[in-house]
C-alpha positions in Angstrom: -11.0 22.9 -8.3 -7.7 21.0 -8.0 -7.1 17.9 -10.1 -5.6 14.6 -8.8 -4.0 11.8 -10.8 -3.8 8.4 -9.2 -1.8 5.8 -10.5 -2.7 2.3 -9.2 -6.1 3.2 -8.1 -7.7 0.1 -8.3 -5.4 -0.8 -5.3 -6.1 -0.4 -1.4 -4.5 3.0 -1.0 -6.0 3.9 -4.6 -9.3 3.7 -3.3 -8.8 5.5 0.3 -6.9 8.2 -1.4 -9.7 8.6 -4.4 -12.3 8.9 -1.4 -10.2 11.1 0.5 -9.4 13.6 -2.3 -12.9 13.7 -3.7 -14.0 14.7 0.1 -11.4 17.3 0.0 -13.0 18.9 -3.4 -11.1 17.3 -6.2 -11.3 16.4 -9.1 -9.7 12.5 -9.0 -8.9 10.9 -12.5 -7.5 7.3 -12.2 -4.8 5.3 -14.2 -6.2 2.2 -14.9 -4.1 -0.9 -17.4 -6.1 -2.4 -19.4 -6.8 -6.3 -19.3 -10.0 -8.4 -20.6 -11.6 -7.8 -16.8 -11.1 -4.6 -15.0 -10.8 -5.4 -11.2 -13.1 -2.3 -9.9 -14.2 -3.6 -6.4 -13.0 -2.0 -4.5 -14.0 1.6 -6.0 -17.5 0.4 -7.3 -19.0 3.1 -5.6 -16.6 6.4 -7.0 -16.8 5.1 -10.8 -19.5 7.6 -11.3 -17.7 10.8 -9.3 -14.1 9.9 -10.8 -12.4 9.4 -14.8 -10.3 6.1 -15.6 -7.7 6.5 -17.9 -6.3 3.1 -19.3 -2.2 4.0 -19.2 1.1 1.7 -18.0 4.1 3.0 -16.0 5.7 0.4 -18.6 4.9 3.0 -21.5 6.6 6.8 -21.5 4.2 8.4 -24.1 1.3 7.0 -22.5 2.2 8.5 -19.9 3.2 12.0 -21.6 -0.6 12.1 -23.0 -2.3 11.4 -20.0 -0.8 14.3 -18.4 -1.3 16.3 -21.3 -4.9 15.2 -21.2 -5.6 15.1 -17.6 -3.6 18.8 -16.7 -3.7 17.6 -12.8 -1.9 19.6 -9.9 -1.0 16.6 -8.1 0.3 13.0 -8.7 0.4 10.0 -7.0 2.0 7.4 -7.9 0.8 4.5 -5.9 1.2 1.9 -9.2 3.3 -1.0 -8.6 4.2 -4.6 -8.5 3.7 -4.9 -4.6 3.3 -8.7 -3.7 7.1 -9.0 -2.0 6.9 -13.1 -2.7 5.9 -12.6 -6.1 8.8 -10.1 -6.7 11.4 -13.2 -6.0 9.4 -14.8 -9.1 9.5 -12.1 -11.1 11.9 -10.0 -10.6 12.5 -8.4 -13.7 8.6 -7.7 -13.9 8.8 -6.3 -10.6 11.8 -3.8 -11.8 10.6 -2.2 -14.7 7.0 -1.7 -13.1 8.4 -0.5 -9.5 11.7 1.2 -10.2 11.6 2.2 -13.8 8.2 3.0 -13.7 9.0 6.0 -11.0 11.0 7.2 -13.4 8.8 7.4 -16.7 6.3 9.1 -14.7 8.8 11.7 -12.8 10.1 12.0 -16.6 6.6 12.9 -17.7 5.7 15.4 -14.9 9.4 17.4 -15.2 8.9 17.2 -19.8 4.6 17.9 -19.4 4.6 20.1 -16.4 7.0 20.6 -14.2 4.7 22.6 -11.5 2.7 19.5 -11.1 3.5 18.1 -7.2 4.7 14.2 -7.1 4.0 12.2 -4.5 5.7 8.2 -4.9 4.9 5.5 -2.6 8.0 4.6 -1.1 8.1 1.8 1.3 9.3 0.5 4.5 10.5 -2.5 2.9 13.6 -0.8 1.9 14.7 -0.6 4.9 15.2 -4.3 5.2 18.1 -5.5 7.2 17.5 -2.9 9.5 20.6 -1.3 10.6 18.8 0.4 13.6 15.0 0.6 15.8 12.9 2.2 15.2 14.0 2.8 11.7 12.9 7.1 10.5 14.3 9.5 7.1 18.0 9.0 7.9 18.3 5.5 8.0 20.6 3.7 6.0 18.5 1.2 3.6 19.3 -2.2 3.2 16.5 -3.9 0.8 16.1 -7.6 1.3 13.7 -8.5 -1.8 13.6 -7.3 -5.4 10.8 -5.2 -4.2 11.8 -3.9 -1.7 15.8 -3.4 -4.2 13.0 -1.7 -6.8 11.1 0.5 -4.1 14.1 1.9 -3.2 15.6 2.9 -7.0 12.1 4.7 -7.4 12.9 6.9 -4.0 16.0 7.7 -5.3 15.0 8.9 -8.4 12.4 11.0 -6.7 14.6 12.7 -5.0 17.4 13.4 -7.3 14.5 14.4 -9.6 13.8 16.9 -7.1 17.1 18.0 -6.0 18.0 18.2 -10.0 14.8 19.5 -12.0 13.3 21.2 -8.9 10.3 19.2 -9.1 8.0 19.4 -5.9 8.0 15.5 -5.3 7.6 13.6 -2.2 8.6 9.9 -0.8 6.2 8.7 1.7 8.0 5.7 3.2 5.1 3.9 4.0 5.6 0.6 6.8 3.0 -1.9 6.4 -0.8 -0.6 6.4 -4.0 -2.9 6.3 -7.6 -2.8 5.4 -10.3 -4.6 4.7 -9.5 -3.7 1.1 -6.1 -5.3 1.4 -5.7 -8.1 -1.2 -6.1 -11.7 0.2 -2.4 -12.4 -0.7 -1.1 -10.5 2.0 -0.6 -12.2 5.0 -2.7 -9.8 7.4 -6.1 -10.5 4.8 -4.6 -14.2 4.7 -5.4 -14.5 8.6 -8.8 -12.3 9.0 -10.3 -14.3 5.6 -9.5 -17.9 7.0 -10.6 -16.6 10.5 -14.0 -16.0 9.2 -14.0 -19.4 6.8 -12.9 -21.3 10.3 -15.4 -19.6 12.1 -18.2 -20.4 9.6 -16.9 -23.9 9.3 -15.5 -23.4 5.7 -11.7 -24.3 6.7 -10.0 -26.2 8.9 -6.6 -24.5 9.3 -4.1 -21.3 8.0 -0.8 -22.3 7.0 1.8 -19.1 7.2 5.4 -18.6 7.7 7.6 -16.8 10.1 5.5 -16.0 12.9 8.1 -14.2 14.5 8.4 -11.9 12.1 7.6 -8.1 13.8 5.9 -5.4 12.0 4.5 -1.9 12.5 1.1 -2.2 10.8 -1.4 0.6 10.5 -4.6 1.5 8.9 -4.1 2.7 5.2 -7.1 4.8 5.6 -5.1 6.7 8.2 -2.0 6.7 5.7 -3.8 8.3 2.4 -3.7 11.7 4.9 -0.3 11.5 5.3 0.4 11.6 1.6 -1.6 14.4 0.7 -0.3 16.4 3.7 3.1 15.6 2.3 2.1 17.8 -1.1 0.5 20.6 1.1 3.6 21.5 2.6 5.6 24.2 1.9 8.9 22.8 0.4 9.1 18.7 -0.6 10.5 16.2 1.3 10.2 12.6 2.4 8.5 10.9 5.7 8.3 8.2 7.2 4.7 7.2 7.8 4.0 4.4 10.8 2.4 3.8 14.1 6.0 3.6 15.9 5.0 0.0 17.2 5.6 -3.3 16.3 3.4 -6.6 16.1 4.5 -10.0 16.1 2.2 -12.4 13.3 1.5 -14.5 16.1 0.3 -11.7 18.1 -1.9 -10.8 14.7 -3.4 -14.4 14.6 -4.1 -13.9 18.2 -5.9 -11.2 18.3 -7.6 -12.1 14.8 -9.0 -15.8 16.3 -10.2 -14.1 19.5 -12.6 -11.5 17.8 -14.6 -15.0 16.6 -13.7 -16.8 20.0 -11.5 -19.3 18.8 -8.2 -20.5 20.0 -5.4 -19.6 17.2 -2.8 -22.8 18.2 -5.7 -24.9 17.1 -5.9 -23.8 13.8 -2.0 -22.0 12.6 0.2 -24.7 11.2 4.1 -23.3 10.3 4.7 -24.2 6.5 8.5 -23.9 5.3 6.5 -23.0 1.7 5.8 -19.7 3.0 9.7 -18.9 4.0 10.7 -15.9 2.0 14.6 -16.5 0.4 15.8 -13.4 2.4 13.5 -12.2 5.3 12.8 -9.1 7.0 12.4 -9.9 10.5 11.8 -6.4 11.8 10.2 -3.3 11.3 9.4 -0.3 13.2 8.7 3.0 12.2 9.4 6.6 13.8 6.7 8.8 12.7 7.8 12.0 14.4 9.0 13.9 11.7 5.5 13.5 10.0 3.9 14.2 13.3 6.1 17.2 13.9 6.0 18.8 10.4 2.9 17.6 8.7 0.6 17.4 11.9 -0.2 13.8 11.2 -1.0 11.0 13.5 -2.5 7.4 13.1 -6.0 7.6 14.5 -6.8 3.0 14.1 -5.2 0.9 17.2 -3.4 -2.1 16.0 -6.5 -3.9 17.8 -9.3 -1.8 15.7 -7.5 -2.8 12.6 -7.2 -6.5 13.4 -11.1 -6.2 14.8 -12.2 -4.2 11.9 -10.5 -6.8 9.5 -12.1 -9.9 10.9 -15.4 -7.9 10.9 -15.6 -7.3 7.5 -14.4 -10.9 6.4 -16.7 -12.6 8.4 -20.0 -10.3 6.5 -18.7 -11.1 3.2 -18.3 -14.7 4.4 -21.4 -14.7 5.5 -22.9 -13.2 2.7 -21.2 -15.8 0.4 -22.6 -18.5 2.4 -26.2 -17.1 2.1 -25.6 -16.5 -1.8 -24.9 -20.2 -2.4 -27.9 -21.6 -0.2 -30.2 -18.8 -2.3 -29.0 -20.2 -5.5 -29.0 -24.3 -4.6 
């Protein structure tokens, strides 16, 4: 039985990568940080079929132990400070967790273990500025947030970690990918969520930002393939994972209002608040490589994902609704 270790597993891609592996026959062990409340939600239903491990990407011999203790064949390290607004706000937060943190954990795997296959969660956000459409492994980066500056730092470590310890680690440079497990701060959950509130007569309008603003959005369950593929493969390397279009957020809202019948002008007002410092107005993946070498594909339309989205806001809106009126 092979053994995974999954930093940041009470995430989105956490939990689609912990169901994935444990379908494939692993064993999946979790690093968790501890706090006063421990936000399991969204894997509520593995606790009893995977082990949590409290650990920080802030600590090195932490780290060091739980590899000791854990002995796992793979790694991913999906842990990170991922919220690109909050990243202007805490920057050197965002830093030591997202850049330095790749480190400590490549340092652990190459001092533990060296056999033990890395995968880090590298991000389309690095591109930024983007020098050139659609953007694949050989463009030239040009980060445009402290995340996206610390996303970058962490890629580059995994590969000189590679190309200088001979460590079998992997960049997956993920563009954006959505659930109904993405957290309600992101702007694709910001729109289904107050779609379903609107619909059930809860809210009366979203306020976003640039809604010109083009992205290549996927389905995350689609993308936890991707990175296992990656560490199936013969020799390391990094991918670019995407869909190889590109979505407007007005053309998100659309879509997003129009599952619930509503009219999306009615209800979007513009707000200057949500204006990022430096923006990213573009980005669009080439996913041929991956398709090419690895034999993966995204299987979720940009529709399905919008559809499936609203969908599963509007049942737990709907639930919430009949919770109250059970307990007034």
């Amino acid at each position: 039985m092979r053994t995974a270790l999954i930093t940041g597993i009470t995430g989105q891609d956490g939990a689609y990568l912990a169901k994935f592996l444990l379908q494939k026959g692993y064993q999946v062990h979790g690093m968790v940080r501890r706090g006063s409340t421990l936000p399991f939600e969204r894997i509520a239903d593995l606790t009893d079929r995977i082990e949590l491990h409290q650990g920080d990407l802030l600590d090195q011999m932490a780290l060091n132990r739980l590899l000791e203790k854990v002995q796992p064949t793979e790694v991913y390290n999906l842990a990170a400070q991922s919220f690109v607004p909050t990243s202007f706000d805490q920057p050197i937060l965002t830093g030591e967790v997202t850049a330095l943190g790749v480190t400590r954990i490549l340092e652990a795997v190459r001092t533990v273990d060296p056999t033990i296959r890395f995968y880090q969660a590298s991000s389309s956000e690095m591109f930024g500025k983007v020098y050139e459409e659609p953007q694949r492994e050989s463009t030239p980066f040009w980060p445009r947030s402290p995340y996206g500056v610390s996303k970058m730092y962490g890629h580059w470590m995994t590969v000189n970690y590679r190309e200088s310890y001979d460590l079998f680690a992997c960049s997956g440079i993920l563009f954006n990918h959505e659930s109904p497990l993405r957290g309600i701060e992101f702007v694709t959950r910001k729109i289904t969520y107050a779609v379903a509130r609107i619909a059930q007569g809860l809210q009366n309008e979203l306020r976003l930002g640039n809604l010109d603003a083009e992205r290549d959005w996927g389905f995350a369950g689609d993308y936890v393939e991707a990175m296992w593929l990656m560490l199936q493969a013969e020799h390391p390397d990094d991918f670019v994972v995407a869909t190889g279009q590109k979505h407007t957020v007005r053309e998100f809202c659309r879509l997003a209002f129009e599952r619930v019948e509503l009219d999306w002008k009615k209800y979007v007002v513009v707000d200057e608040k949500f204006y990022r410092p430096a923006d990213v107005n573009t980005l669009c993946g080439d996913p041929a490589k991956a398709k090419a070498e690895l034999g993966w594909e995204p299987k979720v339309s940009f529709e399905q994902l919008v559809h499936m989205m609203v969908d599963a806001d509007m049942k737990r809106v709907k639930a919430d609704i009949k919770l109250l009126k059970e307990e007034s």
